[in-house]
Every structure is written in C-alpha cells, then in structure tokens.
C-alpha positions as CSV (number, residue, x, y, z in Angstrom):
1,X,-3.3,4.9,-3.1
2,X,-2.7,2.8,-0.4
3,X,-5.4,-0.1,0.5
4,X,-6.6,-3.8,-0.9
5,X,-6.0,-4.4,-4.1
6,X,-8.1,-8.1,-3.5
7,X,-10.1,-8.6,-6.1
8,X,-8.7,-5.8,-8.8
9,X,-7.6,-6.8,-11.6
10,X,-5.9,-5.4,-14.9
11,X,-9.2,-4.4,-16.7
12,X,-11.0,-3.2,-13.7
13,X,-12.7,0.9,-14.0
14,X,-10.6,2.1,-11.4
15,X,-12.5,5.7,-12.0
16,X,-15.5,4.7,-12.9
17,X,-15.9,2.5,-9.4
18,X,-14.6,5.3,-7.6
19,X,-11.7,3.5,-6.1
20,X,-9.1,6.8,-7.6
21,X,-10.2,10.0,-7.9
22,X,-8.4,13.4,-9.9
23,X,-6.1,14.0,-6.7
24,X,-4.9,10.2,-6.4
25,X,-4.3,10.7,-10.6
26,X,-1.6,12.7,-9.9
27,X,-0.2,11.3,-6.8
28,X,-0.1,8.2,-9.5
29,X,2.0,10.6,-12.2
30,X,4.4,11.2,-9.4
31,X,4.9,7.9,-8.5
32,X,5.3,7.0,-11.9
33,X,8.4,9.5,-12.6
34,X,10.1,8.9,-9.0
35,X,9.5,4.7,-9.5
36,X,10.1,4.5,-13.1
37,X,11.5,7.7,-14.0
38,X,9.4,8.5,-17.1
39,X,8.2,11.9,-17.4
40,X,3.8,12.1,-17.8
41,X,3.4,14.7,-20.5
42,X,-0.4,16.5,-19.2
43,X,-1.9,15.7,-22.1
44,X,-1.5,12.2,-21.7
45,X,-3.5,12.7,-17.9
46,X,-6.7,11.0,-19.3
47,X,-9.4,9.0,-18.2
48,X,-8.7,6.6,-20.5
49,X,-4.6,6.4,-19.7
50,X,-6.1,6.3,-15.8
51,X,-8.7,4.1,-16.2
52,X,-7.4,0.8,-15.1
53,X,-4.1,-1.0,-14.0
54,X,-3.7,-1.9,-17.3
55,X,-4.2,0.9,-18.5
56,X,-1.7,2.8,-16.3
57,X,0.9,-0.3,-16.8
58,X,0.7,0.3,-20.7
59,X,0.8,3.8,-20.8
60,X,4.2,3.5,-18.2
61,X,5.8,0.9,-20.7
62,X,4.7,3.3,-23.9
63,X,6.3,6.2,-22.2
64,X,9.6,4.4,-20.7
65,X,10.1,2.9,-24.5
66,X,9.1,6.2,-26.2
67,X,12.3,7.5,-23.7
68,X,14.4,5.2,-24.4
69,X,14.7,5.6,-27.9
70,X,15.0,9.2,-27.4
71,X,18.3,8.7,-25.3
C-alpha cells in the first residue's frame, strides 16, 4: 500500500489498473478499522466498495455514520 500516489485521483480503477490486488484489499479493511475505527462487515469487501479512492473514502464515511448512529 505504500508507493506514488502521483497522478491517482478519486475516480481512478485502482483494481482494474492493477495498482491493488485481493491481499492489499484487506490490508486496506485493516487499516480502515485501526485508522478510523469502523468495522468492514465481509459482505461489503467488493470490487465496487474497492475500486477507487473514492470509492473506499465513501464506503469509510457510510460505515463511520452508519456507527454512529448506532451508538
């Protein structure tokens, strides 16, 4: 997960260009519970939840309301 982000921006196919694979998915779902402390249901693993930056950055913010309103 490390590396350049030049040149990537919120709508670019992260899987599609190969730049994450399955393994770097899930080294994303842990960072996203130990940064933001939201808990990734497996369903919501997709390709389309994974598929971009802004797609990851939505599904964090839908998950971190969708707790908050819980607590």
């Amino acid at each position: 997960m490390g590396g350049d982000a030049a040149g990537l921006r919120a709508d670019t196919p992260i899987i599609e260009l190969n730049i994450i694979d399955s393994a770097a998915i899930f080294d994303l779902v842990h960072a996203l519970q130990a940064e933001f402390g939201v808990t990734v249901p497996l369903p919501e693993i997709t390709p389309a939840n994974f598929g971009s930056v802004g797609a990851i950055a939505a599904l964090a913010g839908r998950l971190a309301a969708e707790e908050k309103s819980v607590r």
